[in-house]
DRENVEX-6903 format. One record per residue: x, y, z of N, C-alpha, C in turn; residue number from 1. Coordinates in steps of 0.001 Angstrom, whole numbers, plus 500000, padded with zeros to 6 digits. Atoms other than C-alpha are relative to their C-alpha. Last residue first. Layout:
<sites>
<n.east=X | n.north=Y | n.up=Z | ca.east=X | ca.north=Y | ca.up=Z | c.east=X | c.north=Y | c.up=Z | nr=NUM>
...
</sites>
This chain:
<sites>
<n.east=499427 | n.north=500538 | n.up=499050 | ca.east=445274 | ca.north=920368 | ca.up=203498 | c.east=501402 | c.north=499509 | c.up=500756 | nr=88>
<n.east=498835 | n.north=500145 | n.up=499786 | ca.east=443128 | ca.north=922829 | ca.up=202207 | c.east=500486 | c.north=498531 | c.up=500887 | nr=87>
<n.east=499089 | n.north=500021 | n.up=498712 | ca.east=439865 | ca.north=922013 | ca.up=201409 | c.east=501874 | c.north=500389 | c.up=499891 | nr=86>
<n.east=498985 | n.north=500993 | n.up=499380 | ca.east=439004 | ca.north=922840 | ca.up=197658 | c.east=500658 | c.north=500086 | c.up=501309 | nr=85>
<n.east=498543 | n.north=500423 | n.up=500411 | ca.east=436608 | ca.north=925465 | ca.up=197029 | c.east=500307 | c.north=499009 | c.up=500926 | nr=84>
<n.east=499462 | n.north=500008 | n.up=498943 | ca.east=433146 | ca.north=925729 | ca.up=196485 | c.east=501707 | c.north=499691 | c.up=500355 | nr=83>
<n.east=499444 | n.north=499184 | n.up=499860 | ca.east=431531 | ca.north=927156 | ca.up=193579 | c.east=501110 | c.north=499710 | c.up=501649 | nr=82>
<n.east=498710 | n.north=499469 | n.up=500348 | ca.east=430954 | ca.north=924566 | ca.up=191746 | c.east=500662 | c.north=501013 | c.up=500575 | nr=81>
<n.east=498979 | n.north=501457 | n.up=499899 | ca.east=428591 | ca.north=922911 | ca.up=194260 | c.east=501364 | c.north=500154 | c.up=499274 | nr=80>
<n.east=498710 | n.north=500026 | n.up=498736 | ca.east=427355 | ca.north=926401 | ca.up=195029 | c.east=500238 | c.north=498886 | c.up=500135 | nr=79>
<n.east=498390 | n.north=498835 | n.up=500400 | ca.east=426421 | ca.north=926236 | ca.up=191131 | c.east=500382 | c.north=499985 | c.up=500863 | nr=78>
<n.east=499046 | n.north=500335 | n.up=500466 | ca.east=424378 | ca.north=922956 | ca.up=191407 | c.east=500708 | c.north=500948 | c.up=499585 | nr=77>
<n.east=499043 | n.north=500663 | n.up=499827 | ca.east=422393 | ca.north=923701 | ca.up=194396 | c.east=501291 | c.north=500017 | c.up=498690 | nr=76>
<n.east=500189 | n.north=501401 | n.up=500091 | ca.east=420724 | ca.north=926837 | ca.up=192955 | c.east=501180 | c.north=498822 | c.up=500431 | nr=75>
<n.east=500145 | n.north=499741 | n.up=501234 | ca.east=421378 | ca.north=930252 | ca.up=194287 | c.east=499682 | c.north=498196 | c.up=499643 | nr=74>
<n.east=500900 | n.north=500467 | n.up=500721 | ca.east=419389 | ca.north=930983 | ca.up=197424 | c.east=500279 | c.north=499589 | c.up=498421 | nr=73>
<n.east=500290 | n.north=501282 | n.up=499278 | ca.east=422723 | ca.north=930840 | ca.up=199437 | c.east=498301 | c.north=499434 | c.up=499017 | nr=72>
<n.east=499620 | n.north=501316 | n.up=500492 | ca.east=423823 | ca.north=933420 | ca.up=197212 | c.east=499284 | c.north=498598 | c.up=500567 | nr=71>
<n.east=500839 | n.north=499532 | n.up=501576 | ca.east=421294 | ca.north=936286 | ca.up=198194 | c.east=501124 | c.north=498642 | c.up=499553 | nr=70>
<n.east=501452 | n.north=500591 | n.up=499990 | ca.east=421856 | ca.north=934761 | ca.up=202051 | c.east=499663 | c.north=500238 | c.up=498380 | nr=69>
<n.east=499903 | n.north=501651 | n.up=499950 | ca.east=425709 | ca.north=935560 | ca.up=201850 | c.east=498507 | c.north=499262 | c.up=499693 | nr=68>
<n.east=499054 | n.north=500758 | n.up=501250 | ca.east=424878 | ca.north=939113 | ca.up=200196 | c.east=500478 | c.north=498419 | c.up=500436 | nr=67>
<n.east=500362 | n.north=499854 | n.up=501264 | ca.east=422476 | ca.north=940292 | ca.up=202353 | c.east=500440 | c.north=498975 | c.up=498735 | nr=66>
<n.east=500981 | n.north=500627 | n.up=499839 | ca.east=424627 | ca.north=939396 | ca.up=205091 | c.east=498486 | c.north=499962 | c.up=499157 | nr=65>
<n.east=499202 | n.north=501145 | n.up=499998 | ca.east=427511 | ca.north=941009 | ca.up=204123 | c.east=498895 | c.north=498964 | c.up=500252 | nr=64>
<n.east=499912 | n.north=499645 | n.up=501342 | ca.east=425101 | ca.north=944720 | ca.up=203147 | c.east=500831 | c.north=498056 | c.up=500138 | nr=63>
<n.east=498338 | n.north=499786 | n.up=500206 | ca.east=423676 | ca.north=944165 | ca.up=206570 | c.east=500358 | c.north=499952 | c.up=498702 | nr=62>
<n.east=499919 | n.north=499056 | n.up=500597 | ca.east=419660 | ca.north=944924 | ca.up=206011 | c.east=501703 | c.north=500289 | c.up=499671 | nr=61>
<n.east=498663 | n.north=500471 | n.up=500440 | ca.east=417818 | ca.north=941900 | ca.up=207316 | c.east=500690 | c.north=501263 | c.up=498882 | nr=60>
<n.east=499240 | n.north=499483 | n.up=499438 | ca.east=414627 | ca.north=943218 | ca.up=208329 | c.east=501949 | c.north=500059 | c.up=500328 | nr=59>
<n.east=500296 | n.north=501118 | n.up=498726 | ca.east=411708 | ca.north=941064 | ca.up=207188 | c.east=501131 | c.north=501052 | c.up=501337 | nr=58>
<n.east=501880 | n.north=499489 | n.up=499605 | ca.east=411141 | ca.north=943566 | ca.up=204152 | c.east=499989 | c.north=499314 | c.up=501577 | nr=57>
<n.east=500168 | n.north=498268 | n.up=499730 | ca.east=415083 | ca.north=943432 | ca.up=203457 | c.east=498990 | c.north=500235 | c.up=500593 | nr=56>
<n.east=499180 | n.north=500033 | n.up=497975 | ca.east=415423 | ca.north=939715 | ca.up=203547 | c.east=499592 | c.north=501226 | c.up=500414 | nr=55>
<n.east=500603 | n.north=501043 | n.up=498498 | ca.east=412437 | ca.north=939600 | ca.up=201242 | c.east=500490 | c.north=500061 | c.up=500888 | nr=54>
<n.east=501189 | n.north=499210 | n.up=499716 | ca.east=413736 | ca.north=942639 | ca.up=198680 | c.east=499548 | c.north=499062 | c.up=501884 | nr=53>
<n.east=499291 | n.north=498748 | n.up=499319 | ca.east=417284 | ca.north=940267 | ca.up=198665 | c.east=498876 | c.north=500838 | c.up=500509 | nr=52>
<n.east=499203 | n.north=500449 | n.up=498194 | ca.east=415192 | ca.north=937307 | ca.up=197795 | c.east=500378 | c.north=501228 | c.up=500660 | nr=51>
<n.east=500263 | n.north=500281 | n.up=499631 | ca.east=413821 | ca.north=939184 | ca.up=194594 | c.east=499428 | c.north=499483 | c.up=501875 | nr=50>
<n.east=501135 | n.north=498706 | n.up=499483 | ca.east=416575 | ca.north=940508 | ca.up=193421 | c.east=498793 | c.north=499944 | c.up=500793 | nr=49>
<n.east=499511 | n.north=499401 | n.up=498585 | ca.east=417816 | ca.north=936878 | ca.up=193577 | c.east=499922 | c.north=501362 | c.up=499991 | nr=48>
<n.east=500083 | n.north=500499 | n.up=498923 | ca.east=415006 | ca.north=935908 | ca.up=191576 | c.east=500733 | c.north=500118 | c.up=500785 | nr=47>
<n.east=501472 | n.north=499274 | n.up=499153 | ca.east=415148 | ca.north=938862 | ca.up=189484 | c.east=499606 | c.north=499029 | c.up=501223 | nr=46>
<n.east=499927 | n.north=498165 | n.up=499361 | ca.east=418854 | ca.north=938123 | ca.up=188517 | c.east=498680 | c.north=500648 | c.up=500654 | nr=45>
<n.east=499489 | n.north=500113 | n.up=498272 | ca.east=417936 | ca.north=934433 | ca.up=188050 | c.east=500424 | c.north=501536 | c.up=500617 | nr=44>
<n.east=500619 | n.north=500628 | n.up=499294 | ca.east=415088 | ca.north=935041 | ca.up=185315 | c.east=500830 | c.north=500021 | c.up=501520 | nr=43>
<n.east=501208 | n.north=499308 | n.up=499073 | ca.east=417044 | ca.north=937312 | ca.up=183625 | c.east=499153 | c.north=499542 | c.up=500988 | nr=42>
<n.east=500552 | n.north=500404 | n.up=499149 | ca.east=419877 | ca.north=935442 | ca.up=182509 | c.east=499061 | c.north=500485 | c.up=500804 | nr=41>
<n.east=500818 | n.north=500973 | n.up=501034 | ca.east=421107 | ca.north=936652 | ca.up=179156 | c.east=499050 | c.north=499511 | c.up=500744 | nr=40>
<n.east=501185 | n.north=499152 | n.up=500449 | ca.east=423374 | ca.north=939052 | ca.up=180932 | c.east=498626 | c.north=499488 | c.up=499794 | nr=39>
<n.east=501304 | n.north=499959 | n.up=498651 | ca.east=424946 | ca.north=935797 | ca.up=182591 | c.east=499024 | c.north=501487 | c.up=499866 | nr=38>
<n.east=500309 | n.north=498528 | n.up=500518 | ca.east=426283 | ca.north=934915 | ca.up=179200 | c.east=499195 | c.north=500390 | c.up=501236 | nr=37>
<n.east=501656 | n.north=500001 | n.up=500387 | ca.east=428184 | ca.north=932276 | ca.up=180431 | c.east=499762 | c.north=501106 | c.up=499818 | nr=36>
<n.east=500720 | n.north=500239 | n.up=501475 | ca.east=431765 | ca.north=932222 | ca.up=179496 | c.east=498349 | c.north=499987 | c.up=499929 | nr=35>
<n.east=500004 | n.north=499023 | n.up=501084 | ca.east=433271 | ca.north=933744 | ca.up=182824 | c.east=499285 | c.north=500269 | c.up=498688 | nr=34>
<n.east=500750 | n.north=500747 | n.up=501523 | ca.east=431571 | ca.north=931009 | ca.up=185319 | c.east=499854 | c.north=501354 | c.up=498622 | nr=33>
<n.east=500624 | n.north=501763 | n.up=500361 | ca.east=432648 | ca.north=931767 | ca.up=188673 | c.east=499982 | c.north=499355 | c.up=499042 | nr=32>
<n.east=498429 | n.north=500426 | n.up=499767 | ca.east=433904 | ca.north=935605 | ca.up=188168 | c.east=500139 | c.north=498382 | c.up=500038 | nr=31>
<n.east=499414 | n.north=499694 | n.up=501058 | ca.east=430323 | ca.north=936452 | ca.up=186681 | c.east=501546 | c.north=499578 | c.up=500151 | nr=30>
<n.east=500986 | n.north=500858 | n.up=501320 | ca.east=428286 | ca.north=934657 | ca.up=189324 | c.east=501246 | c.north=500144 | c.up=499011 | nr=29>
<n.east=499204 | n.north=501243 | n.up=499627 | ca.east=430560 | ca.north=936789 | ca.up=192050 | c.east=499250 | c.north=498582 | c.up=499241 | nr=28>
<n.east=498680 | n.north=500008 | n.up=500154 | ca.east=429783 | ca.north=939929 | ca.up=190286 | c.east=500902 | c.north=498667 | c.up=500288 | nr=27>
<n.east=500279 | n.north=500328 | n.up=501845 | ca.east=426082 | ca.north=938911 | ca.up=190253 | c.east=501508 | c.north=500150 | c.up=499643 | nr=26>
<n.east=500462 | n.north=501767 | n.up=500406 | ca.east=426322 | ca.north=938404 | ca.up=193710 | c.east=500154 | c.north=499969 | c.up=498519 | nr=25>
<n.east=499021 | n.north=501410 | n.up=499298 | ca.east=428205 | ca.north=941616 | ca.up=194280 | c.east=499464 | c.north=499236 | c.up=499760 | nr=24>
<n.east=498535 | n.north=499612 | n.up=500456 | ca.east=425931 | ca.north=943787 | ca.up=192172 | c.east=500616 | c.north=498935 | c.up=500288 | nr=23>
<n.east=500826 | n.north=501131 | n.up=501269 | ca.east=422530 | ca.north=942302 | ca.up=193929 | c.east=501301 | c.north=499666 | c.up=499403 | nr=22>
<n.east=499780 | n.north=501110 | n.up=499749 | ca.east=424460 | ca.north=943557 | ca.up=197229 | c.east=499043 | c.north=498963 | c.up=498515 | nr=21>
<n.east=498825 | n.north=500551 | n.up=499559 | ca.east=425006 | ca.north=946955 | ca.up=196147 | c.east=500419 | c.north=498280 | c.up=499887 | nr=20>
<n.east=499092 | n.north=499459 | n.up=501190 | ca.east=421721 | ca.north=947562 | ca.up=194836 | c.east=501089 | c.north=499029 | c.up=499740 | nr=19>
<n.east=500028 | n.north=501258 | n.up=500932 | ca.east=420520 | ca.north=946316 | ca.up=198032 | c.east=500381 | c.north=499746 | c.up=498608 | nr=18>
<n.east=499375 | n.north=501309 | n.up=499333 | ca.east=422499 | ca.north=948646 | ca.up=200231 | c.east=499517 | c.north=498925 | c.up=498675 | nr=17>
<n.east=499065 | n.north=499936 | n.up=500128 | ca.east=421264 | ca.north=951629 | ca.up=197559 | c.east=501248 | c.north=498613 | c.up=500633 | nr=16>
<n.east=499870 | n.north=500542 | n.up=501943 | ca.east=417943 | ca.north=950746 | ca.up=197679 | c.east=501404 | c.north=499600 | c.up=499591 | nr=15>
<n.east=500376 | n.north=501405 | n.up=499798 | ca.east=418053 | ca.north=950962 | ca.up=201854 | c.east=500062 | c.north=499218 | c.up=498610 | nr=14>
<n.east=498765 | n.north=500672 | n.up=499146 | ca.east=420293 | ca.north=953874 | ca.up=201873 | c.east=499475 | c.north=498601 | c.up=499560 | nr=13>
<n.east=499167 | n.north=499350 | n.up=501043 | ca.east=417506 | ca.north=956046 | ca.up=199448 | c.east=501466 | c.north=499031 | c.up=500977 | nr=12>
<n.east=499522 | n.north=499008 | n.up=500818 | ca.east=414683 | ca.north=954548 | ca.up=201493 | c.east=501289 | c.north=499855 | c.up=499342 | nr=11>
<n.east=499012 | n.north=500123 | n.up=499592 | ca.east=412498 | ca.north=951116 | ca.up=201573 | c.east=500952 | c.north=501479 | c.up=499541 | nr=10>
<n.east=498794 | n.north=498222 | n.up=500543 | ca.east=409630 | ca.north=951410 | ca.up=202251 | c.east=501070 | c.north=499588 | c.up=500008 | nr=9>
<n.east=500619 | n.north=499825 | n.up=501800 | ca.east=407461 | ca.north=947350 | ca.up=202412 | c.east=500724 | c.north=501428 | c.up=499291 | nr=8>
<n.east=499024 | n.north=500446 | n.up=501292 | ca.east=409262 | ca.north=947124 | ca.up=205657 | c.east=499656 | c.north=499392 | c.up=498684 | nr=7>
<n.east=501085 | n.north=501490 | n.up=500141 | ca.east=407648 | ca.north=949904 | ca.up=207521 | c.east=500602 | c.north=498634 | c.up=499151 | nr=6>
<n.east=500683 | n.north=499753 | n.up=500428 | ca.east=410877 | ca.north=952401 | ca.up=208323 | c.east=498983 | c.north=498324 | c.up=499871 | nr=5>
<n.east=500867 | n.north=498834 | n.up=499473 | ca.east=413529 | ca.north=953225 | ca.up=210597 | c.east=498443 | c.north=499936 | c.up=498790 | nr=4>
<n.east=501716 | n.north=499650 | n.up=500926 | ca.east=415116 | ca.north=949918 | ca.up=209905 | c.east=499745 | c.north=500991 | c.up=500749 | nr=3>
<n.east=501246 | n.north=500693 | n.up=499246 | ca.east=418711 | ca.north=950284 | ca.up=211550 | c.east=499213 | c.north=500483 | c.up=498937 | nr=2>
<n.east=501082 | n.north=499189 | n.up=500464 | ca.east=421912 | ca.north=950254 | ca.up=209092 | c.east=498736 | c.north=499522 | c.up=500691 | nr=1>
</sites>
């Protein structure tokens, strides 16, 4: 998806990508850590809403790349649980 627009606009593709990619993070929160009430959590849902807006405004618009960078801002100590076990 190219920017065709200023990146403070964002249109009807561009909402919709980030949408998308809030979704998935929050989907992959919710599969992580079933028992929390991650409804409850407003604060981190707007901060990675947030982020996502920022990549977007800068020009970052891949829906996979979106979504690795909207985790990457999540706090150390959940992508410490969230990592899996080497194979070996």
């Amino acid at each position: 998806m190219a920017s065709r627009h200023c990146p403070d606009h964002f249109d009807d593709e561009d909402l919709q990508t980030l949408e998308a990619a809030l979704e998935d993070i929050w989907a992959t929160l919710q599969a992580h850590d079933p028992d929390r009430d991650w409804d409850a959590d407003h604060a981190l849902k707007t901060s990675i809403a947030d982020k996502l807006l920022a990549l977007a405004s800068v020009g970052i618009n891949k829906p996979d790349e979106l979504r690795r960078r909207g985790l990457e801002t999540l706090p150390v100590w959940w992508r410490s649980q969230t990592k899996r076990p080497s194979k070996r």
